[in-house]
N, C-alpha and C positions, 0 to 999 in steps of 0.2 A: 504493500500500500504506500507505502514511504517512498518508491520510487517513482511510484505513477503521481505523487504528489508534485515532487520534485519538479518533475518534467512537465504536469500541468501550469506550473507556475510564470507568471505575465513575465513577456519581458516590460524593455521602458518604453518599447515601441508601442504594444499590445496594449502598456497600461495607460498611457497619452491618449490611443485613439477611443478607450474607453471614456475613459474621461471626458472627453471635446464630444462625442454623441448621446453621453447618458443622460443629456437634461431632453436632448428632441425625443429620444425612445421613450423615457418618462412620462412626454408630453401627448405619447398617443396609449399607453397604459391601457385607456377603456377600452380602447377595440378588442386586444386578445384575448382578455378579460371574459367580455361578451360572448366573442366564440367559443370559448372553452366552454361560459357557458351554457352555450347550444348544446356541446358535445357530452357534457356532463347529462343533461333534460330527454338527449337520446339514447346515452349509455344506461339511465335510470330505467328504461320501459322495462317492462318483465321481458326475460333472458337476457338484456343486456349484463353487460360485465360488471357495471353502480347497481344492479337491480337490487342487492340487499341489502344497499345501505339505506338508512331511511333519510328525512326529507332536509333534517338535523344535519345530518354527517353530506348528504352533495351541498348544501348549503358550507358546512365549512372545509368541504373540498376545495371551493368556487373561491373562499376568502385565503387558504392556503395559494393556491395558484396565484393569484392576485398580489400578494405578498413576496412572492418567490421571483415575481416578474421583477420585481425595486431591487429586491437581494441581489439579483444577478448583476446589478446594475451599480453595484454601493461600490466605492472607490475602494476598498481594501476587501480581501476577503477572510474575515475573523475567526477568530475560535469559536465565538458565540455563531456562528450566521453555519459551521460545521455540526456543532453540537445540535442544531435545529434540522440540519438536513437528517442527521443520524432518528432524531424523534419522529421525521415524517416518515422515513422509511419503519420506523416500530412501528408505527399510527396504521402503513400500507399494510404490516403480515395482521395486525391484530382484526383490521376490520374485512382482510381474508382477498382481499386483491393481489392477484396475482405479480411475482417478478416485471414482466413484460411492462406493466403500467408505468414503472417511471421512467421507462423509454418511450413511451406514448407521451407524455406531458412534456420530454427533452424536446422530441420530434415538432409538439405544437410551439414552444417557443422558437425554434431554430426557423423553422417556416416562417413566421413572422418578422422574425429579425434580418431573413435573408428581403424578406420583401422589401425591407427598409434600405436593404446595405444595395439594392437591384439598381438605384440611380447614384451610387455613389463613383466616383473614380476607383479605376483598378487600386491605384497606393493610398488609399481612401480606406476601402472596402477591404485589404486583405488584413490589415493589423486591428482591426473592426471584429471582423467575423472568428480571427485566430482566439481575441479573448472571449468572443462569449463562447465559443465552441470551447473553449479549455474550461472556463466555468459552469458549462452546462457538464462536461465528462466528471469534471471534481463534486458537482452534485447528488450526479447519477451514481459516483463511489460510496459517497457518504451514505446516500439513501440505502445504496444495497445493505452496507455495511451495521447501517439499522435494523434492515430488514433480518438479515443474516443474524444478530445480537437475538434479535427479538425472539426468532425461530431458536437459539439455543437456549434461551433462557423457559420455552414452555419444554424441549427434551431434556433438560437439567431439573425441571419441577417432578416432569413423569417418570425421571429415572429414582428420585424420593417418595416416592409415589406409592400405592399400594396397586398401580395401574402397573407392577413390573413382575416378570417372572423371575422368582426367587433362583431355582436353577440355571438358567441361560442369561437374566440380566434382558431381555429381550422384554416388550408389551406385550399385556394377557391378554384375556377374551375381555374381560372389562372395559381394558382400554379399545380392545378394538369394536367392543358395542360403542363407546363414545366418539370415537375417530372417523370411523367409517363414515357414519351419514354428513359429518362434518365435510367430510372428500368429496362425497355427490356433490353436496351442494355445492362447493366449489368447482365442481367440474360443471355443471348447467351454466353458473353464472362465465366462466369463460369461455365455453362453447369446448370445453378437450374432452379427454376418455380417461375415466378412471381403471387399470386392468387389476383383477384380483385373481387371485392364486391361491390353490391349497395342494399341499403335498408332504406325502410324510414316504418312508420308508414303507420298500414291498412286504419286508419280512423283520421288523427289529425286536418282534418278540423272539427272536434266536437270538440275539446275544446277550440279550437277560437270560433265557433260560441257558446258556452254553455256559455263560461269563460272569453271570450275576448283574444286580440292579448297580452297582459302583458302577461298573465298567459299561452300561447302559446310559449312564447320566455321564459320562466322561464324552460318549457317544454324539448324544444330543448335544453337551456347550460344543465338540467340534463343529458340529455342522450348523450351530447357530453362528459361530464368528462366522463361519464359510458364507452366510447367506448375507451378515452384517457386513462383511467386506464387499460384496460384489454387488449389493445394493447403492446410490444414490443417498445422500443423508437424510433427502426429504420424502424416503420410501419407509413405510411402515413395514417392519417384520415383526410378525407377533407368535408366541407360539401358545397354542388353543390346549393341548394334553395332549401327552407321552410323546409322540413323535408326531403330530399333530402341527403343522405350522402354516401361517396364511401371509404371503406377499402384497400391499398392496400399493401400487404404483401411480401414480398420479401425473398429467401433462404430457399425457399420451396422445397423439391426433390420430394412430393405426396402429392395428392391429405388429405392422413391420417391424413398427419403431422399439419392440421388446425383444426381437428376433436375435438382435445377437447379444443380450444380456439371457437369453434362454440357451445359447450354443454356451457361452463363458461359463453358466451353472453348470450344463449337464459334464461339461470337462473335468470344474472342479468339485460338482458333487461322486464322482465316480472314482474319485482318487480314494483309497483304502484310509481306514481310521484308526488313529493309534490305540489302543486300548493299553502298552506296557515298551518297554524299551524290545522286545521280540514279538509282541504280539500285534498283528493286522486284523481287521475287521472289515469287509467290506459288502455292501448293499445297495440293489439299486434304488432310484425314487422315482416316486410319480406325480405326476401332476395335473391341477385341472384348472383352465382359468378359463376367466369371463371378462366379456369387456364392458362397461357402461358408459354411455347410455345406451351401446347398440343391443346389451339385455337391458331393458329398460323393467328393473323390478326394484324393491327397496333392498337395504343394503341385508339384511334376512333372505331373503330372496338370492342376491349375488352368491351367499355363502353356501346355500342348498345345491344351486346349479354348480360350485366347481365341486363341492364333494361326489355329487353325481358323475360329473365327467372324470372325476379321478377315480372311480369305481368302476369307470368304464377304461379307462385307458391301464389302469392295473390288469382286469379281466381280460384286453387282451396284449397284453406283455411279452407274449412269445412271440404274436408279428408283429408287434410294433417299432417303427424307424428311429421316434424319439419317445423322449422319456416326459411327453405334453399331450394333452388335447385340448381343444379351444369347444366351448360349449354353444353348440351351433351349428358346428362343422361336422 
């Protein structure tokens, strides 16, 4: 971060031509203002991306933007003026808006401001558009970087949590009754796919009964780091009983886009399991997923259909190519 700070930073060129046009861009304020808030009035309609916020929070959407238009604009750029970018981006995860958004809000200032810089002189216009574009990228840092804090600070609460599995460290079925319909709805309001996943071993009651229940629960934490590693941070793994565990992935646009986190699992689920310094263990898995909303059921519903398709894809394990089926297909 410190070096992308670095290098965002005005030169005396950047910060001059800032200066000499901040008070005209100032002077036209209300226009983008207004458009944004058209864009906000249309993002609000039901399925829009604002559709869950209420009339409270576009209202001080509309006054955050408005504010942020002068900030860009303020002749230094402060600890204070960072420390508020970092708050808007907590403000973005909490009220469940997606990453994407404060590249949509960069996007509408930068439009505007090119409009502006459209009749100026070439040597005019480039040390113009260099600062606000370097202040618009030091924004979009900070916001993430909010957004980022905020998101560790709710997986740091549910790691204390009673929402955690005492063996693997991993979220229960508790938490994933609470999380789950939290994901839909996030996924309608952005228009993506949520895909869910259940899978457990073909056969792990052999190595309880071979090896004992020690060397069964050694079994399980492997293959939870294994699935904690090759997950996404903002992918839920939760494991449901015994060998019992559900995937689920969010900011999916198809069915493709899991395709090769499904070839990297079946690699590294098939690698044999320690169970002692001589001892291997090794079992296939299976699996069953669904995608939402192209199953369009509640999140009850999503979890019936991959147990089903993983009863189906275990039954038939002797022809099957891979170690998945998609519930539908």
């Amino acid at each position: 971060m410190q070096i992308l700070m670095d290098f965002l930073q005005l030169t005396h060129a950047e910060a001059q031509a800032l200066a000499e046009f901040a008070a005209e861009l100032l002077n036209r304020a209300q226009a983008p203002t207004l458009a944004f808030q058209e864009q906000v009035e249309i993002l609000s309609t039901q399925g829009g991306v604002l559709s869950a916020l209420s009339m409270d929070q576009c209202a001080q959407l509309i006054e955050m933007h408005e504010d942020h238009y002068r900030e860009l604009l303020a002749p230094q750029y402060t600890l204070q003026l960072q420390h508020r970018m970092i708050e808007v981006g907590d403000l973005y995860y909490r009220w469940g808006l997606p990453p994407l958004w404060i590249m949509t809000t960069s996007s509408l200032f930068a439009a505007d401001f090119e409009a502006f810089a459209a009749d100026l002189s070439l040597p005019q216009r480039r040390p113009l558009m260099a600062a606000l574009y370097k202040r618009l990228r030091r924004d979009e840092a900070w916001q993430m970087e909010g957004y980022r804090l905020a998101g560790d600070h709710v997986r740091r609460q549910l790691e204390r949590s009673p929402l955690r599995d005492a063996l693997t460290g991993l979220l229960n079925r508790a938490a994933l009754d609470e999380m789950l319909p939290t994901a839909l709805d996030r996924a309608r309001r952005n228009g993506t796919k949520v895909a869910v996943a259940r899978l457990d071993f073909d056969a792990f009651r052999c190595v309880n009964d071979a090896h004992g229940a020690v060397l069964g629960d050694l079994v399980l934490q492997q293959l939870a780091e294994r699935l904690r590693r090759a997950l996404r941070r903002t992918d839920l793994v939760v494991r449901l009983d015994a060998d019992d565990f559900v995937l689920v992935l969010e900011d999916i646009h198809r069915l493709e886009n899991i395709a090769p986190l499904l070839e990297r699992l079946q690699l590294d689920l098939d690698v044999p399991y320690t169970l002692s310094d001589t001892l291997l263990w090794q079992c296939p898995i299976s699996m069953g997923i669904t995608l939402y909303p192209d199953d369009n059921v509640d999140a009850q519903g999503l979890l019936r259909h991959t147990e089903q398709v993983l009863r189906e894809v275990k039954a038939n394990k002797a022809q099957r190519e891979r170690f998945w089926g998609v519930y539908g297909q």
